[in-house]
C-alpha positions as CSV (number, residue, x, y, z in Angstrom):
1,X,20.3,-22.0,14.4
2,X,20.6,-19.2,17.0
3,X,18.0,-19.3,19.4
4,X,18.6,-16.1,21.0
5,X,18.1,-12.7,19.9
6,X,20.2,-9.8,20.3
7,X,19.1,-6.7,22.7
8,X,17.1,-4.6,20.6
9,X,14.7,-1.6,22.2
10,X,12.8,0.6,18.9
11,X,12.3,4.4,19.4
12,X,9.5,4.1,18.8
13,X,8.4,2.6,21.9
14,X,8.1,5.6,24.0
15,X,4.9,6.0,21.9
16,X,1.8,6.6,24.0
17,X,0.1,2.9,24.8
18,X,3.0,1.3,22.8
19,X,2.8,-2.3,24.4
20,X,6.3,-4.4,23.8
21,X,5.7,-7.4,21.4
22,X,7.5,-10.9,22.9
23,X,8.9,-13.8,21.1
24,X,9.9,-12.7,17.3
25,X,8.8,-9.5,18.2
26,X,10.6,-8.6,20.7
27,X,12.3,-5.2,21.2
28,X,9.2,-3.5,18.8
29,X,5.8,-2.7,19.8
30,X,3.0,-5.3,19.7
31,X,0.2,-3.1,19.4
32,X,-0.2,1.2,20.8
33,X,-3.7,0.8,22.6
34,X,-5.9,0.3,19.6
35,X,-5.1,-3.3,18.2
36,X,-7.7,-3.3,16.1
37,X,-8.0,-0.7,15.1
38,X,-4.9,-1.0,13.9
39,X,-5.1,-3.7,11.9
40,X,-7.8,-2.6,9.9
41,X,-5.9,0.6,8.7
42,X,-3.2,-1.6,7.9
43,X,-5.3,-3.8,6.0
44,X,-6.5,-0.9,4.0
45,X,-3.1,0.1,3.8
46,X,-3.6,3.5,5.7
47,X,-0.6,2.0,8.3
48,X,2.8,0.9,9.0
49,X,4.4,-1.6,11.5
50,X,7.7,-1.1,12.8
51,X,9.4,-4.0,12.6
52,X,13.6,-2.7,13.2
53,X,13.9,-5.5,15.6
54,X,14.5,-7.8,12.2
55,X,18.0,-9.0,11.0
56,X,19.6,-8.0,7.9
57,X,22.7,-9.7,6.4
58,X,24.2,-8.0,3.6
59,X,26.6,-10.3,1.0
60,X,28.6,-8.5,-1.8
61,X,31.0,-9.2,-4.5
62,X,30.6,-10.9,-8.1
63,X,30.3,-14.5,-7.0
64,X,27.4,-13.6,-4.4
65,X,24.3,-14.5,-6.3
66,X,25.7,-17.9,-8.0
67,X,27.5,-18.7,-4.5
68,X,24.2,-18.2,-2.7
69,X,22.2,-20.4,-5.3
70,X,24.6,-23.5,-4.3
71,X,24.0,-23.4,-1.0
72,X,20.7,-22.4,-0.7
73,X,17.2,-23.9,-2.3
74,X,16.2,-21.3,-4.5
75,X,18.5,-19.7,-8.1
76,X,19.5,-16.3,-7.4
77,X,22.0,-16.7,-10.2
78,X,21.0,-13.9,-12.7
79,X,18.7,-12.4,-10.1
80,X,17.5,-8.9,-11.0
81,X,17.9,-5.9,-9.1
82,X,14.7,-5.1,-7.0
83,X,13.3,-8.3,-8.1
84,X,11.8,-9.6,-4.7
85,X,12.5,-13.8,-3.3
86,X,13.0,-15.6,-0.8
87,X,15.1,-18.8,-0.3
88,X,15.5,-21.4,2.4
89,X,19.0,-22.9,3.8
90,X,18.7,-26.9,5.0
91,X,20.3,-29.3,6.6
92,X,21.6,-32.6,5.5
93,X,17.9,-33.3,6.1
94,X,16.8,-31.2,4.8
95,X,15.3,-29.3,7.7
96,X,14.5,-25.7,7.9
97,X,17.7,-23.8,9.4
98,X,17.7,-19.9,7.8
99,X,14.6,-18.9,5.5
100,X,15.8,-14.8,4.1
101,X,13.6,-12.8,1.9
102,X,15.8,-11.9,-0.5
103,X,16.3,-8.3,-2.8
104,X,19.5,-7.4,-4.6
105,X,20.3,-3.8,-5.8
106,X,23.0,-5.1,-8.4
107,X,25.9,-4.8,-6.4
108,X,24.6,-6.6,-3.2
109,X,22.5,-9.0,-2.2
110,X,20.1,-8.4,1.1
111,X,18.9,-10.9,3.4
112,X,16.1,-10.0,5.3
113,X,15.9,-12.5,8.3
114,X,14.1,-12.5,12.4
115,X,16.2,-11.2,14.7
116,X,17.5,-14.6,15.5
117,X,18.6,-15.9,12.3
118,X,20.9,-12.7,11.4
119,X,23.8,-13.5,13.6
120,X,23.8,-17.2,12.8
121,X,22.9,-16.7,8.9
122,X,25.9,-14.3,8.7
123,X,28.6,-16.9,10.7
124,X,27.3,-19.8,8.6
125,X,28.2,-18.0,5.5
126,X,31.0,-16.9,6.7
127,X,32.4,-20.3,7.3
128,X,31.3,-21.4,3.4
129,X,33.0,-18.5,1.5
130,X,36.2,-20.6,0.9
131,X,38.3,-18.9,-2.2
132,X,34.9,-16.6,-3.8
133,X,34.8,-13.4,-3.8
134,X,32.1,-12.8,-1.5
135,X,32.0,-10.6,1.6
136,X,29.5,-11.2,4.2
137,X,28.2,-8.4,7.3
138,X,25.5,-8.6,9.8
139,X,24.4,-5.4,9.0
140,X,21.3,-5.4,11.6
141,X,22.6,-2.7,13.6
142,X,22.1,-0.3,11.1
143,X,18.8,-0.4,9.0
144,X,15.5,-1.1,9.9
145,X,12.4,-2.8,8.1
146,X,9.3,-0.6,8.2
147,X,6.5,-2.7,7.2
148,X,3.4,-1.8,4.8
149,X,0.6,-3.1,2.6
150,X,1.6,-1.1,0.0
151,X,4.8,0.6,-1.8
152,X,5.8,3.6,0.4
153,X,8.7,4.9,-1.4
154,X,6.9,8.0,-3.0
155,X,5.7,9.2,0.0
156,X,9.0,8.8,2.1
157,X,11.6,11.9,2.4
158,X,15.1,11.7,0.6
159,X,17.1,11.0,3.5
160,X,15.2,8.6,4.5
161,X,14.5,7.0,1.3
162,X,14.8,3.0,1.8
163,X,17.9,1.5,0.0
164,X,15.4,-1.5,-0.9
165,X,12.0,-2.8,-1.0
166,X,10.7,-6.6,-0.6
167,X,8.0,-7.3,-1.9
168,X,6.2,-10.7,-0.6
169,X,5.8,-13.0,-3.4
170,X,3.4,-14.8,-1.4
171,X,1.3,-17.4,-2.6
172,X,2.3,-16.9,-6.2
173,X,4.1,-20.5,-7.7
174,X,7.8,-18.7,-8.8
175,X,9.8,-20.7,-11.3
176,X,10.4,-24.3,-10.3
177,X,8.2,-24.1,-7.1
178,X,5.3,-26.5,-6.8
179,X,2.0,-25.6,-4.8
180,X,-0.2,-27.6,-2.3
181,X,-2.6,-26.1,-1.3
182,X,-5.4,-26.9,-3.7
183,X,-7.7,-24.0,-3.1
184,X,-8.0,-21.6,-6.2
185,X,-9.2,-18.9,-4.0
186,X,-6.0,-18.2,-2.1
187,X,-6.3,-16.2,1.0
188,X,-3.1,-15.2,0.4
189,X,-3.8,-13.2,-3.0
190,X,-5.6,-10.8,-1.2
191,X,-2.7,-9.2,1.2
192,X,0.0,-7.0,-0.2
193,X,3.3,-6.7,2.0
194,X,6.2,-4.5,1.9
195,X,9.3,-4.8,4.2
196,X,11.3,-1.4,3.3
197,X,14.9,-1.2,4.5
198,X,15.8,2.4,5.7
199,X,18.7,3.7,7.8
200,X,17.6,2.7,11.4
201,X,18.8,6.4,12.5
202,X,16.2,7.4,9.9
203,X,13.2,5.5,11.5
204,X,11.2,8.1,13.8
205,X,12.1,11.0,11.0
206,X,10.3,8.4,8.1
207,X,6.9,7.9,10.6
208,X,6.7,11.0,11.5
209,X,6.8,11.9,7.3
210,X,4.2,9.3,6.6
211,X,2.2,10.4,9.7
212,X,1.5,13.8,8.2
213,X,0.5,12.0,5.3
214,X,-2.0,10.2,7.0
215,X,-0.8,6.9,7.9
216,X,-0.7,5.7,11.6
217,X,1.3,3.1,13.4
218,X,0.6,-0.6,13.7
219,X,2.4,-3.3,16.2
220,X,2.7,-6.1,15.3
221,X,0.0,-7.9,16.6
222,X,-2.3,-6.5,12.7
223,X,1.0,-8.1,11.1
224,X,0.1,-11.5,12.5
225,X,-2.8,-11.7,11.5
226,X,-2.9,-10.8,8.1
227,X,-0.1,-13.4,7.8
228,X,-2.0,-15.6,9.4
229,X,-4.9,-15.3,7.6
230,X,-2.8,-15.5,4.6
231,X,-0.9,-18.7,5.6
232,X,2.0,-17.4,5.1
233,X,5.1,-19.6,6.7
234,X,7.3,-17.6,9.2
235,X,10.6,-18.5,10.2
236,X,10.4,-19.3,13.8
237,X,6.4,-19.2,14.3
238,X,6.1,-22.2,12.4
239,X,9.1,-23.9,12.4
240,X,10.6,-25.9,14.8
241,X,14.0,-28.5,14.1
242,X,12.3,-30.6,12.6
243,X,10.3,-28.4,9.9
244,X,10.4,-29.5,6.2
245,X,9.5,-27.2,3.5
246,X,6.8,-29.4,2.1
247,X,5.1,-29.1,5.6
248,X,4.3,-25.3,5.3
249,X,3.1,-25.2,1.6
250,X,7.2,-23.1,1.0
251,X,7.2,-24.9,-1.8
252,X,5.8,-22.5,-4.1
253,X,7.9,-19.5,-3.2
254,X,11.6,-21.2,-1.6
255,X,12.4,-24.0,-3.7
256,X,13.3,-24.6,-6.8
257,X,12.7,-27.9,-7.6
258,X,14.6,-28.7,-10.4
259,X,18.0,-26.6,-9.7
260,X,21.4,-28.2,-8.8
261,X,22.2,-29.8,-6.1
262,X,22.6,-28.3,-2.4
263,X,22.5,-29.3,0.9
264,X,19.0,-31.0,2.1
265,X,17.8,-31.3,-1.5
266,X,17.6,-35.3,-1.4
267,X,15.2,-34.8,1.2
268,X,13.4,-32.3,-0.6
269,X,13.5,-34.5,-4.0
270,X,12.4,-37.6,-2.5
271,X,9.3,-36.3,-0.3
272,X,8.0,-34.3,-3.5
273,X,8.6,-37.6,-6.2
274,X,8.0,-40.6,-3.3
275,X,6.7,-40.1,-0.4
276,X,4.5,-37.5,1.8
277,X,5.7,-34.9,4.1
278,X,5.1,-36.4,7.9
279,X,3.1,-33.3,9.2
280,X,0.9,-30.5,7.6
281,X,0.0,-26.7,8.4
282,X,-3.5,-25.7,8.9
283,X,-5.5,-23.0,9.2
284,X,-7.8,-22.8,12.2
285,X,-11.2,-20.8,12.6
286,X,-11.6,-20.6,16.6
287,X,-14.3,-20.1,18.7
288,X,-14.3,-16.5,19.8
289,X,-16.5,-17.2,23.5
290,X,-13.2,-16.9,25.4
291,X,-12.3,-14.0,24.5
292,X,-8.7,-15.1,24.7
293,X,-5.8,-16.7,22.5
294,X,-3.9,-20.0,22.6
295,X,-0.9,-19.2,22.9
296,X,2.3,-20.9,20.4
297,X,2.8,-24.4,21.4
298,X,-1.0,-25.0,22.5
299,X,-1.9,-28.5,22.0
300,X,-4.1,-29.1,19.4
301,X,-6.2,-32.4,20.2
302,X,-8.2,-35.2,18.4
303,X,-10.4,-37.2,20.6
304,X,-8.5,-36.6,23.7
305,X,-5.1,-37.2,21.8
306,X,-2.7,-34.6,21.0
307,X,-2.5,-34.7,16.7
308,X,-0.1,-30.6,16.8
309,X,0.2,-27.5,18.0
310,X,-0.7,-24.1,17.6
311,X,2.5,-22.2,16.3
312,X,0.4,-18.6,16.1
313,X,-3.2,-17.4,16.8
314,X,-4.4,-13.7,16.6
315,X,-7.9,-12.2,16.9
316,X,-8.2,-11.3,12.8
317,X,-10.5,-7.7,12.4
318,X,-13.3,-9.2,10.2
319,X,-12.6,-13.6,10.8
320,X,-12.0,-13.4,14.8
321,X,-9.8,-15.5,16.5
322,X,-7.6,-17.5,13.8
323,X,-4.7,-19.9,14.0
324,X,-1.9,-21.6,12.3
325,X,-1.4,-25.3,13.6
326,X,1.3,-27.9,12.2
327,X,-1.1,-31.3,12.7
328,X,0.6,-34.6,11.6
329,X,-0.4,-36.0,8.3
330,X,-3.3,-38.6,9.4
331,X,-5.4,-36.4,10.8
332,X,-8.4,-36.0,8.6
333,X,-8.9,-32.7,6.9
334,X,-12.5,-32.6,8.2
335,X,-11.7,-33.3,11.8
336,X,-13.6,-31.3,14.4
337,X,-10.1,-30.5,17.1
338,X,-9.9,-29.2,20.2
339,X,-7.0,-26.6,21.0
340,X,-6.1,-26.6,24.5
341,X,-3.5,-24.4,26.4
342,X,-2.7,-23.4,29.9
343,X,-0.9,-20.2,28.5
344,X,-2.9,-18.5,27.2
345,X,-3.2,-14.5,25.3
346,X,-5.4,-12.1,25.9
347,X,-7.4,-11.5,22.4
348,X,-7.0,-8.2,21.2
349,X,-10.6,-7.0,22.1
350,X,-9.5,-8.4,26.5
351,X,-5.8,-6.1,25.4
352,X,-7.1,-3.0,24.9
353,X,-10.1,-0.7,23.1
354,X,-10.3,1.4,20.3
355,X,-10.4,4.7,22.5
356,X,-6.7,3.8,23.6
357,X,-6.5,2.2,26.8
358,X,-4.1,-0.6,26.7
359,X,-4.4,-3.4,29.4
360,X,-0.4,-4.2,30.7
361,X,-1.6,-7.6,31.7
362,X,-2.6,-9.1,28.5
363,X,-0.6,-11.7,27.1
364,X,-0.7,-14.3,29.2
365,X,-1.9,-15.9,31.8
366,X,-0.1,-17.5,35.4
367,X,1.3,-21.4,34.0
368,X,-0.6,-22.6,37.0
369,X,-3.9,-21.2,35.8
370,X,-6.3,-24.0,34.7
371,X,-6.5,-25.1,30.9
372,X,-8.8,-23.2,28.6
373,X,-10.0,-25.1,25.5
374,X,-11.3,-23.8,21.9
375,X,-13.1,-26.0,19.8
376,X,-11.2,-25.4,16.2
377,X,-12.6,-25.6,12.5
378,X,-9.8,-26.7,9.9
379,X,-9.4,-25.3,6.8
380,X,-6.8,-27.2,5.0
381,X,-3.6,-25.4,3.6
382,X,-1.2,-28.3,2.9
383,X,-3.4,-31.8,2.1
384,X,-2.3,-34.9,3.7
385,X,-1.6,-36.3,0.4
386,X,0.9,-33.6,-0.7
387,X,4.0,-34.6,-2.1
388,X,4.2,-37.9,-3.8
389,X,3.9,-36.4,-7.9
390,X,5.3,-38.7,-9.5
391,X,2.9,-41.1,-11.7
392,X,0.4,-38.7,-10.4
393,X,-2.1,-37.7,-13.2
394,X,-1.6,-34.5,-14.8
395,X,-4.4,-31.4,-14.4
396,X,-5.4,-28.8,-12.4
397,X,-6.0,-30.4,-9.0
398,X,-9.0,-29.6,-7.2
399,X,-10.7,-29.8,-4.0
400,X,-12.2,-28.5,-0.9
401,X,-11.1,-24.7,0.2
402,X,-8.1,-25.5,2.8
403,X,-6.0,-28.5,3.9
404,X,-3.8,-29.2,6.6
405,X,-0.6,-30.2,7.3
406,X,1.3,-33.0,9.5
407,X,3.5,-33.2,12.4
């Protein structure tokens, strides 16, 4: 796994208040003075986020789609053009290492990745092509991913007409997947998303066209937080090394449960069948008095003890602050917790105002600066009896809105 990303500055940053994003989103703007503002035209999809700091690996040739099923936990094989996935690659055990949304246009197959998976996707599949007839490039360089709750090809001018679009299959259960969150009121259900891949020469020319249609730039900071309000698993948010699918609820849209064999899928088979995966994601209402954010890695606490971590918080335009935690598996889904963090964000609201003015120092706070706590609401999303199916009864299974995951 490639920890580091390559230099990447967008265009589009010499936009007036543009803000640069950090982390993932590094290299693209995190929000252009009017956060949320922002977010609520991209929620009524009135917006689009620039998000060309993202990796794309291309791999062609006739043996792509069966050669990518063996090695990967999803089937590709017979995948149809436009027809939107996504797929995870494991280790021996069975831990998270790549996790690409996945398009193919007939001809080849595109892996939409973070910036920091593209290099390290592409030179691990380079090392497993062996006699196929598969060719693999790390095509990042040259297209970008423009970002939108709706389909945007219509409105988008020839030359800059996007080769592809992904569509999230978020939270629908795909063929062979399994779900575990028990909620049948998905948050989920409610957010559309879009990644389109255009020429990255093309970006500024295809805002500017949907700008005189109307729509307005969003950073990245109104992307988190529909995805966190959705629960959506990111690569590198909510992962770590030790990240198993079952832990993030990927079950329903990366594996396929009962396709060949690849690598990690023991792991995968016996946590689903026998046993329970050792941590669980949640969903965290905070309280909003602060005014600021934990930031990733913020302890999450239990009575004093530390039961997880925050991987990503983000003031949401209607729910306030909101989080994603990975807890391990005993805590109880109707715990009362504590999230505590000497690193803190500035919330949106602290970051800027809707008139424009952005605040340069928001973001974080001085390491030494003295801890701020939050007192946190779960809402489960993975229950800490997931996994484990086998003998189970069989029905509809139903419970309280939410769950939570282990560590």
């Amino acid at each position: 796994m490639t920890d580091t990303a390559p230099s990447y500055s967008s265009v589009l940053l010499h936009r007036h208040g543009a803000v640069t994003a950090e982390a993932l989103d590094e290299g693209v703007a995190a929000h252009y003075g009017a956060p949320v503002h922002e977010q609520r035209a991209l929620a009524r999809g009135r917006a689009v986020v620039d998000q060309s700091q993202r990796g794309v690996v291309t791999v062609s040739g006739p043996d792509r789609l069966s050669w990518l099923t063996t090695l990967s936990s999803q089937v590709l094989t017979g995948l149809t053009p436009g027809v939107s996935t996504e797929t995870l690659f494991l280790s021996i055990q069975g831990r998270v290492e790549f996790a690409p949304h996945v398009v193919d246009d007939g001809g080849t197959t595109w892996l939409i990745t973070e910036a920091r998976e593209a290099a390290g996707l592409a030179d691990w599949l380079t090392t497993m092509r062996f006699a196929l007839r598969v060719e693999i490039e790390d095509v990042s360089d040259r297209w970008a991913v423009l970002v939108a709750t709706r389909d945007l090809r219509e409105l988008l001018p020839a030359q800059t007409n996007p080769v592809l679009v992904w569509h999230d299959p978020w939270p629908g259960v795909g063929a062979g997947g399994h779900a575990y969150a028990v909620t049948e009121d998905h948050p989920g259900a409610a957010r559309s998303w879009y990644e389109h891949l255009i020429p990255l020469a093309s970006l500024e020319t295809a805002v500017a066209a949907l700008e005189e249609q109307g729509y307005s730039l969003a950073g990245s900071w109104a992307a988190e937080a529909l995805r966190i309000e959705a629960w959506r698993p990111r690569w590198g948010a909510d992962t770590d090394e030790k990240t198993i699918p079952h832990e993030l609820d990927w079950m329903r849209t990366a594996v396929h449960l009962t396709k060949g064999c690849y690598k990690g899928q023991e792991t995968v088979a016996r946590v689903h069948n026998l046993g329970h995966p050792p941590r669980r994601l949640t969903f965290l209402d905070l309280d909003g008095s602060q005014h600021t954010l934990p930031g990733p890695g913020a302890t999450v606490e239990l009575n004093g003890k530390v039961v997880g971590r925050v991987t990503a918080a983000q003031l949401h335009h209607e729910a306030g602050p909101i989080a994603l935690a990975v807890l391990k598996r005993s805590v109880a889904p109707d715990a009362v917790l504590t999230v505590r963090d000497t690193v803190v964000q500035g919330s949106e609201e602290a970051a800027s105002n809707d008139n424009g003015a952005s605040d340069d120092a928001a973001g974080g706070t001085s390491a030494d600066a003295p801890a701020e706590q939050w007192a946190a609401a779960q809402t489960v999303v993975v229950p800490p009896d997931a996994g484990s199916v086998v003998g189970r009864a069989q029905g509809l299974m139903r419970g309280p809105r939410g769950g939570g995951m282990r560590l």
